[in-house]
Steps between C-alpha positions, in 0.01 A plus 500: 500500500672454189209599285459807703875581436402462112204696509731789648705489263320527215318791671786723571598396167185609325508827728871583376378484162217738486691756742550856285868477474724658722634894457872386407310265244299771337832697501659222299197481300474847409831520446522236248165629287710807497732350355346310262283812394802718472668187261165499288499893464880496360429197248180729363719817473772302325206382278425112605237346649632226706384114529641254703732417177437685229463921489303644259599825300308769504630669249348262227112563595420815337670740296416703204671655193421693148590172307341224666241674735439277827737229564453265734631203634626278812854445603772428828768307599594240743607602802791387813217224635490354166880469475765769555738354288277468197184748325269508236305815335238540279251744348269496249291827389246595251472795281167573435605749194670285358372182586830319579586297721899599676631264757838365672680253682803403693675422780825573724742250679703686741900393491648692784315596867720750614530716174099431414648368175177360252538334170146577296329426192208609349306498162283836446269584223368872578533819388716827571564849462695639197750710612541395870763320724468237820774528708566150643588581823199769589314313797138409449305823499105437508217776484136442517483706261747586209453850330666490235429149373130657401632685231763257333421438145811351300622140587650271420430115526801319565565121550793449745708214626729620842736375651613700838743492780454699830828570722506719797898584496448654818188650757526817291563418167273260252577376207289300196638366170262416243475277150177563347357370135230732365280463185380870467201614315357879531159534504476857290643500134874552616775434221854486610750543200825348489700522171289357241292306790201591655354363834157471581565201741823387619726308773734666769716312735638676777730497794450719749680585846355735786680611798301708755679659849382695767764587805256557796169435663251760515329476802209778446385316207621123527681574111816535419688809350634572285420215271755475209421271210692390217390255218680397193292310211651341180356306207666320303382421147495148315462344892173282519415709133549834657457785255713745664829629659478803785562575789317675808645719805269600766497726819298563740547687850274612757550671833310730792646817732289468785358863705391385784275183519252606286671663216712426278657571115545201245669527192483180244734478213436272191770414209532264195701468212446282185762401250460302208196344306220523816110526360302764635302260712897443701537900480408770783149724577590741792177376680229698338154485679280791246194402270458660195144701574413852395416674831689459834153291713501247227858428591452513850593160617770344756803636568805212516751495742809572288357609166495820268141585550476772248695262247298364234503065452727440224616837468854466514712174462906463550807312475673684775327705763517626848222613744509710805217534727484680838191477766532750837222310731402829742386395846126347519232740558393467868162567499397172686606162644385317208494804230863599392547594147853566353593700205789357305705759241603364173766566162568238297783558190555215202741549236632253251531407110497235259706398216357285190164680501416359135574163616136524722252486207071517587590699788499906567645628801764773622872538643542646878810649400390869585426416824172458666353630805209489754391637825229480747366391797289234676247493794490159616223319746259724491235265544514084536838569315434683271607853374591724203749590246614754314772533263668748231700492212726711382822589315657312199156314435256747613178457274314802310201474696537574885227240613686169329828609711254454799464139671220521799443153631419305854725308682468144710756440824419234714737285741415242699 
């Protein structure tokens, strides 16, 4: 009888087993692959691949610019199942232009829970823009694809020890200070004169401090406006062999007037202001994104997000400058479920100037202190996120011949 009792058991057992679960279980079920797809989808749009303790970053596979054609490379951090009180990052890329090599390293310990305060340090060896500015507290921003990056041709390599400390004050306002030790080294045949000294390479350490505040939630977008930012850099010469003295001030504030759901205006202001003995690799560009072709289809290319498309790369360069750019996104086009264009209206105005000029030697460029302004407008999605561009310039700058006022160019807006 016993035996019989077993052999029941096991049975009803063995039956339990291979039953198709239950409708409350493949509720549960579903609902948790739901979740965990919805999870996977928001690591990919921020630009990581996740692993069960590592993410990789996407943005290090594939790129490409006018100085070192492809670059490719792997890189990611740790993530919260690793440890979330400690992180590491890496990268390392390859240019196949120039056949270098660019990597860096790091890690965070975090000091504080409930004001997300970290404590990083890194060692980079990489290149960057002349002429352009990082705001320390912009959050991560990833495309697929990067428009303007294609067309970047003056760098700078720079070697760079930092040392930086992350502090939310409060839910709405974040700040970062930053100590960074940079061996600089510009890749074109820049000179920057300085009394009887001239600099071909040279050392800058720097301070800087970022503060960036936004007052609300917006809801119809899941961002925050407006976004103020304010960032304050000084170097300070004979510090770790640092060649210079000068200061930075920078500004940047963005915000949206909503229509309806669907439409909506943004305006985007951009400021900085030099003083002092700052290189033109530590000055301003007003975000050019214009090759220098004859005729306007070999220029046709990508149009950026926030750049002067009929501005030509290198064109202008400053020590003080300030951008305003407006966008009016019109309702979508309703002409199906899945099919809804939307035409976007555009002016852009840069002005600014420069002080020193002589002391930038190897180097021709011109002022913005005229003024200089665009217009245009943009068809966006027409098809797998794709659409079109098109852009004049006129006023103060306006060109002799009509067609190199003209930028015509496609545009690439996806979301996931």
């Amino acid at each position: 009888m016993r035996n019989y009792c077993v052999l029941l058991f096991l049975i009803i057992t063995i039956n339990t087993f291979g039953q198709e679960p239950t409708s409350s279980q493949d509720s549960t079920k579903t609902e948790q692959d739901s979740i965990k797809k919805e999870a996977f989808i928001k690591h990919v749009g921020n630009g990581y691949f996740p692993t069960r303790y590592f993410d990789f970053d996407l943005r290090y596979l594939i790129k490409f610019n006018q100085y070192e054609g492809f670059r490719t490379g792997l890189g990611g951090k740790t993530n919260n199942a690793f440890s979330n009180k400690f992180r590491l990052n890496t990268y390392v890329v390859y240019g196949f232009g120039d056949q270098k090599f660019k990597y860096s390293f790091g890690g965070g310990l975090k000091l504080n829970e409930k004001h997300n305060t970290w404590l990083n340090l890194s060692y980079t060896d990489d290149l960057q823009e002349t002429g352009s500015t990082n705001f320390l507290t912009d959050g991560r921003f990833f495309q697929f694809f990067e428009p303007r990056l294609l067309n970047i041709d003056l760098f700078y390599r720079h070697i760079t020890t930092t040392l930086l400390l992350e502090h939310n004050i409060q839910p709405n306002l974040l700040s970062k200070l930053q100590f960074t030790v940079s061996n600089i080294h510009p890749i074109h045949n820049y000179i920057f004169n300085v009394g009887d000294d001239n600099y071909s390479n040279y050392e800058i350490s720097s301070s800087t401090w970022a503060l960036q505040w936004h007052p609300k939630k917006d809801k119809q977008s899941k961002l925050v406006f407006p976004r103020l930012t304010l960032q304050y850099t000084k170097s300070f010469k004979d510090v770790f062999k640092s060649d210079f003295n000068f200061s930075k001030i920078d500004f940047k504030g963005l915000h949206r007037f909503y229509y309806g759901q669907e439409s909506y205006s943004e305006i985007a202001v951009t400021s900085g202001l030099a003083r002092g003995k700052a290189p033109l690799t530590h000055l301003y560009h007003a975000y050019p994104n214009n090759i220098r072709k004859e005729t306007i289809m070999q220029r046709f290319s990508v149009a950026g997000l926030n750049s002067f498309e009929t501005m030509f790369f290198n064109e202008f360069f400053s020590d003080k400058f300030t951008t305003i750019q407006f966008k009016h996104y019109l309702k979508p086009f309703n002409i199906s479920e899945h099919y809804k264009p939307q035409m976007v209206l555009i002016s852009r105005y840069a002005i600014g100037d420069i002080d020193n000029l002589e002391r930038h030697q190897n180097v021709t460029f011109n002022t913005l202190e005229k003024g200089y302004t665009e217009s245009g407008f943009e068809i966006n999605k027409l098809l797998f996120g794709f659409g079109l561009s098109l852009t004049y310039r006129y006023g103060a700058y306006h060109l002799p011949s009509i067609a190199d006022n003209v930028a015509f160019k496609f545009t690439f807006n996806i979301t996931l």
